[in-house]
C-alpha positions as CSV (number, residue, x, y, z in Angstrom):
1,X,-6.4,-20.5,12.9
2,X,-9.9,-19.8,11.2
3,X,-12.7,-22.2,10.7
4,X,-12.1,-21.8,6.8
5,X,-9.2,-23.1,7.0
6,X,-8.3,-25.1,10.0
7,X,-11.1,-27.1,11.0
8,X,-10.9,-30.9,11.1
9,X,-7.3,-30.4,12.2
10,X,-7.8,-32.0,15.4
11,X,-5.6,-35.4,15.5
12,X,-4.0,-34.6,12.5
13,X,-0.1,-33.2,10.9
14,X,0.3,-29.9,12.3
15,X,2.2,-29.1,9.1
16,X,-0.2,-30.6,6.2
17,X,0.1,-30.5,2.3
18,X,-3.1,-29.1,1.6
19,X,-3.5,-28.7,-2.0
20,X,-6.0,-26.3,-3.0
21,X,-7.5,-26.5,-6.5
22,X,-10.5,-25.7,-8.7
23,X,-12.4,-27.9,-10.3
24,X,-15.5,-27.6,-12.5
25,X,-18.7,-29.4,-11.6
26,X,-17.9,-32.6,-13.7
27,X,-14.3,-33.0,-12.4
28,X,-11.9,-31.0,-14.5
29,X,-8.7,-29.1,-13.1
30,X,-8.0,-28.0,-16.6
31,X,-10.7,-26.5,-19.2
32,X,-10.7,-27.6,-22.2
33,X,-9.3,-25.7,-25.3
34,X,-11.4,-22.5,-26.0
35,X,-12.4,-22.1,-22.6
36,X,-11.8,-19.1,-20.8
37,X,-9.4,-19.7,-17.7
38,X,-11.1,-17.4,-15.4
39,X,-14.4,-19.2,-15.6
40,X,-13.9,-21.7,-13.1
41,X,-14.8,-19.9,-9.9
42,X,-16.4,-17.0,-10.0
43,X,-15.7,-14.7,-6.8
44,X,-16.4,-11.3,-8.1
45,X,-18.5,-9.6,-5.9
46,X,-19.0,-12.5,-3.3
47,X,-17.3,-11.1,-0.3
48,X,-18.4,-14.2,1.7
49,X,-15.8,-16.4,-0.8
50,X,-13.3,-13.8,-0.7
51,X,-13.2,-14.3,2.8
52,X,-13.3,-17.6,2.8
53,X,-10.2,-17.9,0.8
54,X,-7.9,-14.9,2.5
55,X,-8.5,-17.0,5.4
56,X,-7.6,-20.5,3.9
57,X,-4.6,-18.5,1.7
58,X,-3.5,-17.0,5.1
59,X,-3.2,-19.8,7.4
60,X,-0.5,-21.2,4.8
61,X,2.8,-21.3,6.3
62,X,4.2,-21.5,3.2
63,X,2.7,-21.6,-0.5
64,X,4.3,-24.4,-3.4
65,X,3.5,-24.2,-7.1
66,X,4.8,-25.3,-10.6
67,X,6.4,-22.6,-12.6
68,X,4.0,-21.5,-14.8
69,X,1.4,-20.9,-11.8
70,X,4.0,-18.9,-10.3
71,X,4.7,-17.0,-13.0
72,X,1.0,-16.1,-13.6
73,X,0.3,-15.5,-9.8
74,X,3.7,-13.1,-9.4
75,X,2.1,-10.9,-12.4
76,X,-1.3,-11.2,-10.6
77,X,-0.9,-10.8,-6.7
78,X,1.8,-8.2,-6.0
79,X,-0.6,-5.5,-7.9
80,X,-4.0,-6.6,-5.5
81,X,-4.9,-5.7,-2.2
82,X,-6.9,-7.2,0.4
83,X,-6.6,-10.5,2.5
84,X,-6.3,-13.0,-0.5
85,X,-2.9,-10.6,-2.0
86,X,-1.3,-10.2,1.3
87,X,-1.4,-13.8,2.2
88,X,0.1,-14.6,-0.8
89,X,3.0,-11.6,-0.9
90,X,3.6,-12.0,2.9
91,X,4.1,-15.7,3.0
92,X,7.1,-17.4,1.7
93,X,6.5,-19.3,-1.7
94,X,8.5,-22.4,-3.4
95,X,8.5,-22.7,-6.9
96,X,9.6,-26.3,-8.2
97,X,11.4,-25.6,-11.7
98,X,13.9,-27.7,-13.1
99,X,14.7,-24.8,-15.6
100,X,16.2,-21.6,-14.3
101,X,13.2,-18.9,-13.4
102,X,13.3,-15.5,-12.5
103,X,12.0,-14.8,-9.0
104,X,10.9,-11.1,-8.9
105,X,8.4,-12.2,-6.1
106,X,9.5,-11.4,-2.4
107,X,9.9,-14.4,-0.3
108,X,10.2,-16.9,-3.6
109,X,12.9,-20.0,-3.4
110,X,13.2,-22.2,-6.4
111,X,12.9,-25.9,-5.8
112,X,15.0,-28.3,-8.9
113,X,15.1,-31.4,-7.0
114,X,12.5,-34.1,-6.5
115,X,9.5,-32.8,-5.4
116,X,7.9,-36.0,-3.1
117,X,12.1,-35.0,-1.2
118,X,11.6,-31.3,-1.3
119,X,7.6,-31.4,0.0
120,X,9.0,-34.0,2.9
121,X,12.2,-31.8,3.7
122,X,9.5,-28.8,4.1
123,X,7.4,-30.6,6.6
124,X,10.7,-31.8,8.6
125,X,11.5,-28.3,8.4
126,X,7.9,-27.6,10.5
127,X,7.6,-24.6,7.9
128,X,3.7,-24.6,8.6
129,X,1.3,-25.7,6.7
130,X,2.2,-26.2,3.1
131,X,-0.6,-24.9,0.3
132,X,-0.2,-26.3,-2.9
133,X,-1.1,-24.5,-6.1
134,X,-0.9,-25.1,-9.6
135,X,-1.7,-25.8,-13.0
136,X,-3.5,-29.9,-13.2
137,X,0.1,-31.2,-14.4
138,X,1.7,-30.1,-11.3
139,X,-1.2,-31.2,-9.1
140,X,-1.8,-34.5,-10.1
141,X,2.1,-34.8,-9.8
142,X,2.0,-34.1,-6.1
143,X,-1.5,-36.0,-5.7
144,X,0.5,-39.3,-7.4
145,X,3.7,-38.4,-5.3
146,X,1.1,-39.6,-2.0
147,X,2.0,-36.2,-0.6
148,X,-1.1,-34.5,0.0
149,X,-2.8,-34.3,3.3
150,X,-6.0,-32.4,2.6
151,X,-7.7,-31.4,-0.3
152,X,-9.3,-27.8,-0.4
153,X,-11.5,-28.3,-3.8
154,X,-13.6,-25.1,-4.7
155,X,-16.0,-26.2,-7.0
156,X,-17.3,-23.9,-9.5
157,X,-20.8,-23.3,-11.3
158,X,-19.5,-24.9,-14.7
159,X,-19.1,-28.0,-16.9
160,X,-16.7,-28.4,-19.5
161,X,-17.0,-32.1,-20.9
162,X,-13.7,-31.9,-21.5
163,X,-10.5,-31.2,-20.2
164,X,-7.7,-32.6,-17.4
165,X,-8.8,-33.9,-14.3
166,X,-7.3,-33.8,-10.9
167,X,-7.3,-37.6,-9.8
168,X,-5.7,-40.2,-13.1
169,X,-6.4,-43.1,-10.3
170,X,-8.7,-44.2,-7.8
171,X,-8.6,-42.2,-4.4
172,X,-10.7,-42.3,-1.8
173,X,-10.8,-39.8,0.3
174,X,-13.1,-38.5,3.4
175,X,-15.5,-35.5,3.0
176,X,-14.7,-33.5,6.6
177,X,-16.3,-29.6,5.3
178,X,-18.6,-28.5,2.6
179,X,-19.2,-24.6,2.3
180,X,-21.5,-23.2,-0.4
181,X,-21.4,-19.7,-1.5
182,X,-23.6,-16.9,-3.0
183,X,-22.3,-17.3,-6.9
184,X,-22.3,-21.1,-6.9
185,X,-19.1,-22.0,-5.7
186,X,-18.3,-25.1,-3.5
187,X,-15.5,-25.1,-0.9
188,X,-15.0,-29.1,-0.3
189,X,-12.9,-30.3,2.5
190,X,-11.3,-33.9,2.3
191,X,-8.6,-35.8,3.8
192,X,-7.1,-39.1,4.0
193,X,-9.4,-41.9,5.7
194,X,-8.4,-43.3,8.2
């Protein structure tokens, strides 16, 4: 297990729900209309954060998303190489739908039922650990569900004043890494106190 992504582990669930999300410097998940999307968190040409993140992608044992973040990622990853794309084609991926969805990802399996029972039935399963991903909707749907173990935020260099923001409630949480990168990015750590 890398240090990216496994350390702090000691103590804790084998199998976690780590949801990993980007969030801009005052707290969105979402930008706000006009935006651009890929603004967030900028990796291009920081080798040190692409890294970083084939590591944390990697130690997955499986990766769980919305429908609308799978669609965009199976349009996105199966055409990349490096340590980021094969993490993400090699390792299985659940999509939680309650429509019908076309799978034309390897290793995909659609979810329709309740998601707190489906993320629970993964862990009893001892499928690894389970990465979530996903538009803010989904997100603060699993974060509300009490499901998630750690949080893997990745700050980037922007504010938009606007937008939708991960937490809707008050949650306290405990700051166990903090990794800065070359372009401005943040990779924060936290998990449940105690």
């Amino acid at each position: 297990m890398s240090s990216a992504a496994g350390a702090g582990l000691t103590g804790m669930d084998a199998d976690p729900v780590v949801l990993r999300h980007s969030l801009s410097l005052d707290g969105y998940g979402a930008v706000a209309p006009g935006v651009p999307e890929d603004v967030l968190v900028e990796y291009d040409e920081d080798e040190e954060f692409t890294a970083y993140m084939g590591d944390l992608l990697g130690w997955a044992g499986v990766h769980a998303m919305g429908s609308t973040t799978y669609r965009d990622m199976a349009g996105y990853w199966p055409y990349r190489t490096g340590p980021e794309a094969d993490a993400m084609n090699r390792i299985p991926k659940v999509v939680f739908s309650r429509r019908p969805i076309e799978t034309p990802w390897d290793t995909t399996t659609v979810c329709s039922g309740d998601l707190a029972t489906e993320i629970r039935g993964l862990k009893e399963r001892g499928v690894g650990p389970i990465m979530v991903h996903g538009g803010v909707r989904f997100a603060q749907s699993v974060v509300a569900a009490g499901l998630v173990d750690e949080y893997h935020l990745m700050v980037g260099p922007v504010a938009f004043g606007a937008g939708g923001p991960l937490f809707t409630t008050f949650t306290r949480l405990k700051l166990v890494e903090v990794k800065s990168f070359p372009r401005g990015n943040l990779a924060l750590k936290y998990v449940r106190p105690d």
